[in-house]
BAMIZA-333017 format. One record per residue (C-alpha): residue number from 1; residue in three letters; x, y, z. Coordinates in Angstrom, 1 decimal, padded with zeros to 4 digits. Each point is the difference from the previous one (the first is absolute). Layout:
BAMIZA-333017
<site NUM ALA <X Y Z>>
...
***
This chain:
BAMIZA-333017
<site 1 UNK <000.0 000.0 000.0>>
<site 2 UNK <003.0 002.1 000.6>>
<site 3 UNK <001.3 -000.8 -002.9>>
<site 4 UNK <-002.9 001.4 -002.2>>
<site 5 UNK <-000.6 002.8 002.3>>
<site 6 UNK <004.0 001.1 -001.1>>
<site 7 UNK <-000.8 -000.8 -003.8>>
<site 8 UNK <-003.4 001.9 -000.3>>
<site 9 UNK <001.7 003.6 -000.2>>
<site 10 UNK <002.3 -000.6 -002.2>>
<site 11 UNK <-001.9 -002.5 -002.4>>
<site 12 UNK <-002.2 003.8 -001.4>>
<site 13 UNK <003.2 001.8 -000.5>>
<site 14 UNK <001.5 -003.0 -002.0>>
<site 15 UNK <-003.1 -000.5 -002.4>>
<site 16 UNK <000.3 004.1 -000.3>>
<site 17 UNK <003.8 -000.4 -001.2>>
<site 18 UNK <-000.7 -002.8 -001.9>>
<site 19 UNK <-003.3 001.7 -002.1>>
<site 20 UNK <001.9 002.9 -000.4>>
<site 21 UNK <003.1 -001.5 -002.0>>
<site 22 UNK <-002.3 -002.1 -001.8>>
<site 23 UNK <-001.6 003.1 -001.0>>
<site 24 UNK <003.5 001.4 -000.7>>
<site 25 UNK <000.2 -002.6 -002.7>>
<site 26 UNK <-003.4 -001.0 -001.1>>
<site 27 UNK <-000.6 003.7 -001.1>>
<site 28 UNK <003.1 000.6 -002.3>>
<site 29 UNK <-000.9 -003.1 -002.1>>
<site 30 UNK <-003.7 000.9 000.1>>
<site 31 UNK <001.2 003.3 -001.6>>
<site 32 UNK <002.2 -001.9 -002.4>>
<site 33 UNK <-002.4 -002.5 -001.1>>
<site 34 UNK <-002.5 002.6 -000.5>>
<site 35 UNK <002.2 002.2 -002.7>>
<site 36 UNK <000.9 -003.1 -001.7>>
<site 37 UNK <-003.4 -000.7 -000.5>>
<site 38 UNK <-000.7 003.6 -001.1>>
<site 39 UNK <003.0 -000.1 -002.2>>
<site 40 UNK <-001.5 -003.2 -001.7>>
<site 41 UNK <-003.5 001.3 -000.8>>
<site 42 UNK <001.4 003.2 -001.5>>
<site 43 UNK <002.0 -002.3 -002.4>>
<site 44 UNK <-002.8 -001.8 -000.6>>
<site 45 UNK <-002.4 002.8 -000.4>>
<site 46 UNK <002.1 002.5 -002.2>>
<site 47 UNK <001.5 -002.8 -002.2>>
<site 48 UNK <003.3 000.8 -000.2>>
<site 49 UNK <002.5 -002.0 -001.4>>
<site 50 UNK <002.6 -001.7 001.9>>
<site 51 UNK <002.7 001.8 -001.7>>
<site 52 UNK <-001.2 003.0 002.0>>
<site 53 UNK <-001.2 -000.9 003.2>>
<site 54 UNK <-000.4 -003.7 000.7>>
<site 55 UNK <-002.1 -001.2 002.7>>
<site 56 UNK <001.2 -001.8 003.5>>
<site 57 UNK <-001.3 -003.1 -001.8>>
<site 58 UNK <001.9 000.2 -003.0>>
<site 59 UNK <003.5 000.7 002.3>>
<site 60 UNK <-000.9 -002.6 002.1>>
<site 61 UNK <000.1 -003.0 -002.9>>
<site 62 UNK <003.5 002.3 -001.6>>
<site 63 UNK <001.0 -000.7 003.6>>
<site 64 UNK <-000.9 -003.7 -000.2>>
<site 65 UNK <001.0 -000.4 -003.4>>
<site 66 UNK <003.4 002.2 000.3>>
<site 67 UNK <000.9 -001.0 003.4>>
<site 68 UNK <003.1 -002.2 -001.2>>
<site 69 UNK <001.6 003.4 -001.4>>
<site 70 UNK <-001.1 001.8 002.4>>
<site 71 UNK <001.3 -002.2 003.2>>
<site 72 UNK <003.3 000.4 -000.6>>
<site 73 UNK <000.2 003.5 -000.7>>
<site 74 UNK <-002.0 000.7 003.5>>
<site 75 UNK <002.7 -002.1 001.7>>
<site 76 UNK <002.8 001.8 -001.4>>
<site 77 UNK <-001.8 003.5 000.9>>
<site 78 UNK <-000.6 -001.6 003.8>>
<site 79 UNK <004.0 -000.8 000.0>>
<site 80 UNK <000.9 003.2 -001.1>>
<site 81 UNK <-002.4 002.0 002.3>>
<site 82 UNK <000.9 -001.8 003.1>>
<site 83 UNK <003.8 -000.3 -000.5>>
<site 84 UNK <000.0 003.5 -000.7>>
<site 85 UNK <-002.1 000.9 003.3>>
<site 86 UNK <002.3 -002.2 002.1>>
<site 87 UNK <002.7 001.4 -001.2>>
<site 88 UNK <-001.3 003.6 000.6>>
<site 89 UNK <-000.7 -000.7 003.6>>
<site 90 UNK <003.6 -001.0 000.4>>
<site 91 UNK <001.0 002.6 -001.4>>
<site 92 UNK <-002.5 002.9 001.6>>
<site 93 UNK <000.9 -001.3 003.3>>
<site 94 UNK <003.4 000.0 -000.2>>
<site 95 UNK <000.5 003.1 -001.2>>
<site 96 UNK <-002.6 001.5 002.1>>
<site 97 UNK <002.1 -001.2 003.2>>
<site 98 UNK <003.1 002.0 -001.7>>
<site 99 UNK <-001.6 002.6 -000.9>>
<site 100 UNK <-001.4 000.8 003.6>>
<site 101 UNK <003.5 -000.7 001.4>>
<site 102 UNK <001.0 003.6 -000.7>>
<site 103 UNK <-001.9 003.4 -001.1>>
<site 104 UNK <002.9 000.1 -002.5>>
<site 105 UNK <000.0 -003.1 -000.8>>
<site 106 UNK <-003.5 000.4 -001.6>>
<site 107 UNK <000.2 003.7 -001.0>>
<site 108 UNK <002.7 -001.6 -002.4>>
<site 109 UNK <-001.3 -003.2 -001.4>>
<site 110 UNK <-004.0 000.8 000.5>>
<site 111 UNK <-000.2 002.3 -003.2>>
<site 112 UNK <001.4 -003.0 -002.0>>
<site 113 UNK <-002.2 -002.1 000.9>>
<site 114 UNK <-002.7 002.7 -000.7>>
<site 115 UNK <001.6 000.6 -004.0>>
<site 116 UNK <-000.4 -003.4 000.0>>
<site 117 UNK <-003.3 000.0 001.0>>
<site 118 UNK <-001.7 002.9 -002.0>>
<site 119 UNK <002.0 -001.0 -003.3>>
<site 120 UNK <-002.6 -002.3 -002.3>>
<site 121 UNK <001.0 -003.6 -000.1>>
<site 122 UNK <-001.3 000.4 -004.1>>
<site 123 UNK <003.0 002.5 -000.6>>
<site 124 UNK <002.5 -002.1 002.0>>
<site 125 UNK <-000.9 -003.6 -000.8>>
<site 126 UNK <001.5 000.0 -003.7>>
<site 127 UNK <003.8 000.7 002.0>>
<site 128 UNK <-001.0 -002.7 002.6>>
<site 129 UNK <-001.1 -002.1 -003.4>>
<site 130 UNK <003.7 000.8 -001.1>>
<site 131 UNK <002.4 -000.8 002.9>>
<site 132 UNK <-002.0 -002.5 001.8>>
<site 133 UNK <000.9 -003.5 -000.9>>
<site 134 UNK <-003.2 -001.0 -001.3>>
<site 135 UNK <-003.5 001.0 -000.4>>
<site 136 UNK <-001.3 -001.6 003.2>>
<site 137 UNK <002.5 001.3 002.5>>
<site 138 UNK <-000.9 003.8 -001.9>>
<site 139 UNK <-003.9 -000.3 000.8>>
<site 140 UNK <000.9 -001.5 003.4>>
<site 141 UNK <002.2 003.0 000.5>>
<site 142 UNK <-002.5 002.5 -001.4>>
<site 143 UNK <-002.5 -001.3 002.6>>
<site 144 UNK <002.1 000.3 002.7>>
<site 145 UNK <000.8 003.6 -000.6>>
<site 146 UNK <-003.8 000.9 000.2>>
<site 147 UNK <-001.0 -002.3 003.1>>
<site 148 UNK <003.0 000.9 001.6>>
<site 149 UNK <-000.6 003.7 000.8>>
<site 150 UNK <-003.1 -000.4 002.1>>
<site 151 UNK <000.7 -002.4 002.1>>
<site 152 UNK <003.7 002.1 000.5>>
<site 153 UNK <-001.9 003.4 000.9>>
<site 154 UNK <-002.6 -002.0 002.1>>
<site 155 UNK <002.9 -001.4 001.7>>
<site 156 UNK <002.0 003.3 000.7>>
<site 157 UNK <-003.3 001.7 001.1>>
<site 158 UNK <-000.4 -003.0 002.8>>
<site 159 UNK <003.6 000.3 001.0>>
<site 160 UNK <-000.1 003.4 000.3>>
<site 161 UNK <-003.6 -000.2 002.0>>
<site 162 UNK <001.2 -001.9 003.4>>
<site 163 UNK <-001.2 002.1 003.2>>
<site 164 UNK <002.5 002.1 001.4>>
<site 165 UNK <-000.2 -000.6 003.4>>
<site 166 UNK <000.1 -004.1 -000.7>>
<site 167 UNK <003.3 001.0 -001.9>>
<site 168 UNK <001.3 001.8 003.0>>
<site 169 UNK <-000.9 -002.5 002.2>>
<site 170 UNK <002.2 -002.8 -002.1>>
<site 171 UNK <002.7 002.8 000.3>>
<site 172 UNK <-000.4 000.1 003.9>>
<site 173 UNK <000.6 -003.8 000.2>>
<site 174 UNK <003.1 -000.1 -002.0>>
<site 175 UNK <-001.4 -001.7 -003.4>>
<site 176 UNK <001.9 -000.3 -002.8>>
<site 177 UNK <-001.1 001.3 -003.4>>
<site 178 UNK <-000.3 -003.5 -000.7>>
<site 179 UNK <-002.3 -000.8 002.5>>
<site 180 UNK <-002.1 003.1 -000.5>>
<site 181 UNK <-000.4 -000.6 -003.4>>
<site 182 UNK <-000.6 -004.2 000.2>>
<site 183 UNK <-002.7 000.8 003.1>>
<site 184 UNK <-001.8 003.7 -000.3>>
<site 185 UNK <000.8 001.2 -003.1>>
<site 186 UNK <-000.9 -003.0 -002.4>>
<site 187 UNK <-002.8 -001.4 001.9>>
<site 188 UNK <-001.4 003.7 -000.1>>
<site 189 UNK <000.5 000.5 -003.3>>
<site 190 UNK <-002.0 -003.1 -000.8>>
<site 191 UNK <-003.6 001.6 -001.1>>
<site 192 UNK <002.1 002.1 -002.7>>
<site 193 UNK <001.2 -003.0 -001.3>>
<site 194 UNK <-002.9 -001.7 -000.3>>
<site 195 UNK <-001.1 002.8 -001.9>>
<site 196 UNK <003.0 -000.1 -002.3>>
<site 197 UNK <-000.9 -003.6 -000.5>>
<site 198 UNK <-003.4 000.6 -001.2>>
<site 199 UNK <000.8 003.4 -002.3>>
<site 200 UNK <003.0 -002.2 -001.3>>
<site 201 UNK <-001.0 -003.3 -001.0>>
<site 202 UNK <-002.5 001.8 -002.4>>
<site 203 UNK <002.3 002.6 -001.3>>
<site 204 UNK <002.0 -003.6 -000.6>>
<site 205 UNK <-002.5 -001.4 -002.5>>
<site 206 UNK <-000.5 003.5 -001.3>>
<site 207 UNK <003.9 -000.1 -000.8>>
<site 208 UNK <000.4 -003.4 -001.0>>
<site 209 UNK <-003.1 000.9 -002.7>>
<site 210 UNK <001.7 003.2 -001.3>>
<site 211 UNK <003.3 -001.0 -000.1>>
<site 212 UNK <-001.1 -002.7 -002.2>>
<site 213 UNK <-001.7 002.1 -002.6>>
<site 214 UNK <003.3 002.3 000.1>>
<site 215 UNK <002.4 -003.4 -000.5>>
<site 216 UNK <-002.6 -001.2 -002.9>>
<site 217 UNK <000.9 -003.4 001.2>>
<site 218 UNK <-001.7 -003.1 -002.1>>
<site 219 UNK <000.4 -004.0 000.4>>
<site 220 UNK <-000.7 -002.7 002.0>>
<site 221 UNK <001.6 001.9 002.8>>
<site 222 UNK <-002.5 003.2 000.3>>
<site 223 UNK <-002.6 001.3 002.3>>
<site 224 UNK <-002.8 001.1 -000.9>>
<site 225 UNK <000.9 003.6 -001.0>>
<site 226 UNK <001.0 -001.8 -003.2>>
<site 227 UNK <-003.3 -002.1 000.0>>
<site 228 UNK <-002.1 003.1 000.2>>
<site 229 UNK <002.6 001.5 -003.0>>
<site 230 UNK <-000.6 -002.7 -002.0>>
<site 231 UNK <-004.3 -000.4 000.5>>
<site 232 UNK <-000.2 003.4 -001.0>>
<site 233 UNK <002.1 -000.1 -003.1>>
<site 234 UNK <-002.0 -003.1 -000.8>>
<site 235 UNK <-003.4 001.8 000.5>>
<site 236 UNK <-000.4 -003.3 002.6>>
<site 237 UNK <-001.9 002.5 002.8>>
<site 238 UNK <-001.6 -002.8 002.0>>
<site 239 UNK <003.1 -001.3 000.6>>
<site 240 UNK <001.8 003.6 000.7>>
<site 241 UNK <-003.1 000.2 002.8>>
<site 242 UNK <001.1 -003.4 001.0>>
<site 243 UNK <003.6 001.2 000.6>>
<site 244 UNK <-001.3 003.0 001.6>>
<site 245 UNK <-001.8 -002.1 002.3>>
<site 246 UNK <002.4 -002.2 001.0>>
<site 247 UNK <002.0 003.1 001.1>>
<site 248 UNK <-002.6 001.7 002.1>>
<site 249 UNK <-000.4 -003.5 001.9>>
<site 250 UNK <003.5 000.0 000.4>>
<site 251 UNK <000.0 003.3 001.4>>
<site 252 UNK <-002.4 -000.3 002.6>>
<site 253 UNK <001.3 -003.5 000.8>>
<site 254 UNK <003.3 001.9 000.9>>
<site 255 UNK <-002.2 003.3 001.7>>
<site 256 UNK <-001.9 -002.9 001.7>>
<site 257 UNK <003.5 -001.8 001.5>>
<site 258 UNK <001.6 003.0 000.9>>
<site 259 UNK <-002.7 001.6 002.1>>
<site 260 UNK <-000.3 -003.8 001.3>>
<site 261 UNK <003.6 000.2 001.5>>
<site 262 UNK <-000.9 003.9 001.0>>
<site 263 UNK <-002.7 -001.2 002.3>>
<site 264 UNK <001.6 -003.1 001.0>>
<site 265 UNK <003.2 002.3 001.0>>
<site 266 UNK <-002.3 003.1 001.3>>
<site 267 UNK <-003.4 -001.3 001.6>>
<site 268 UNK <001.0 -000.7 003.4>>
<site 269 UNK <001.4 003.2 000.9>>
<site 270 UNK <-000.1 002.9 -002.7>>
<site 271 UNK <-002.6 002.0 000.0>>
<site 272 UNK <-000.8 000.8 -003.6>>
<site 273 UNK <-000.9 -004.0 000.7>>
<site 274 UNK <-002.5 -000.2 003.2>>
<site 275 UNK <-003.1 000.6 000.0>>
<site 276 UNK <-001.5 002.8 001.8>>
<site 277 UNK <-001.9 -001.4 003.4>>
<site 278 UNK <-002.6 002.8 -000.1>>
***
């Protein structure tokens, strides 16, 4: 009897939690399902040809029908995307953690990074194209360079965000600037990186994409920049839509995961995560 007496308060607030992330879910698709079914019936209705505007039916059998092609090419535009975001974590963290070391330290190497940043990976891609050893490590590269920013200034904004008086109270017990930086500054800065993650990994895609139409790379070994290239020049627009589809899926698949490991990292403390209790 105890035992039910201690579950009874808490059995409401779980069935609210749980209604309201099923909501959280059910509604999106609801909305999705309902402008694909508006999308069809205008085809239908207005008549126009495929070559124009085919319907969700008509990319869903180019899907089917094309999905050897197109397989492939998604796997080598996964691959590029998420080597290219692990390697811009790497690399925004590290060179956040020197950068904060010293106020000259990042008044001297922070505009590069910025040049870098502002500079259009179009204009720059054909010299990556030229000195990198082949066209893979060049759109790997040219991903990099555009994930890699955000998750860098996320980074040095964290860093540089620890409270005062916890810093002088590290200084007051003799910690290194090491230990400062493995235990305050890091594990504070964690809610800008999460950020980072999210605003990088679909920059990322974005990259891997563009840098691919720059390259004008073809073969068994393209993404499916090329695939979308090649659809259009072959008037094929259901299977351009297919390719287009495949990379919105991919890019909430990777939205979906990295706001995944943001709560997972962030819910139990942070409180851009908790839920207000009034």
């Amino acid at each position: 009897m105890s035992n039910a007496a201690h579950a009874s308060p808490a059995h409401p607030r779980f069935t609210a939690l749980y209604g309201e992330t099923l909501l959280k879910i059910l509604v999106p698709i609801l909305v999705v399902c309902l402008l694909i079914v508006i999308w069809q019936v205008g085809v239908w209705v207005s008549g126009v040809p495929q070559y124009i505007l085919p319907g969700p039916i008509a990319v869903a059998g180019a899907l089917f029908k094309d999905w050897g092609t197109l397989s492939p090419a998604l796997w080598v535009t996964t691959k590029i995307t998420l080597m290219s975001l692990a390697l811009a974590l790497a690399g925004g963290v590290g060179i956040a953690v020197f950068l904060v070391q010293s106020k000259w330290i990042e008044i001297a190497f922070y505009p590069i990074t910025v040049i870098l940043q502002v500079t259009p990976i179009v204009a720059i891609a054909p010299l990556i194209l030229i000195y990198a050893p082949s066209t893979q490590v060049a759109l790997l590269i040219c991903a990099f360079l555009v994930a890699f920013f955000p998750i860098l200034s996320n980074m040095v904004q964290g860093l540089k965000s620890v409270d005062h008086n916890l810093l002088n109270l590290f200084d007051l017990y003799g910690a290194s600037r090491w230990q400062t930086l493995l235990y305050l500054k890091l594990p504070a800065s964690l809610p800008y990186f999460m950020t980072g993650l999210r605003i990088g990994g679909g920059l990322a895609l974005i990259a891997a994409v563009v840098a691919e139409f720059a390259a004008g790379s073809a073969g068994a070994g393209s993404g499916l920049a090329f695939r979308l290239l090649e659809a259009q020049f072959r008037l094929n627009i259901p299977r351009l839509f297919a390719a287009l589809f495949l990379l919105s899926c991919l890019g909430v698949v990777i939205f979906a995961i990295t706001s995944f490991i943001s709560w997972l990292a962030l819910h139990r403390w942070h409180e851009s995560s908790l839920k207000r209790e009034n």
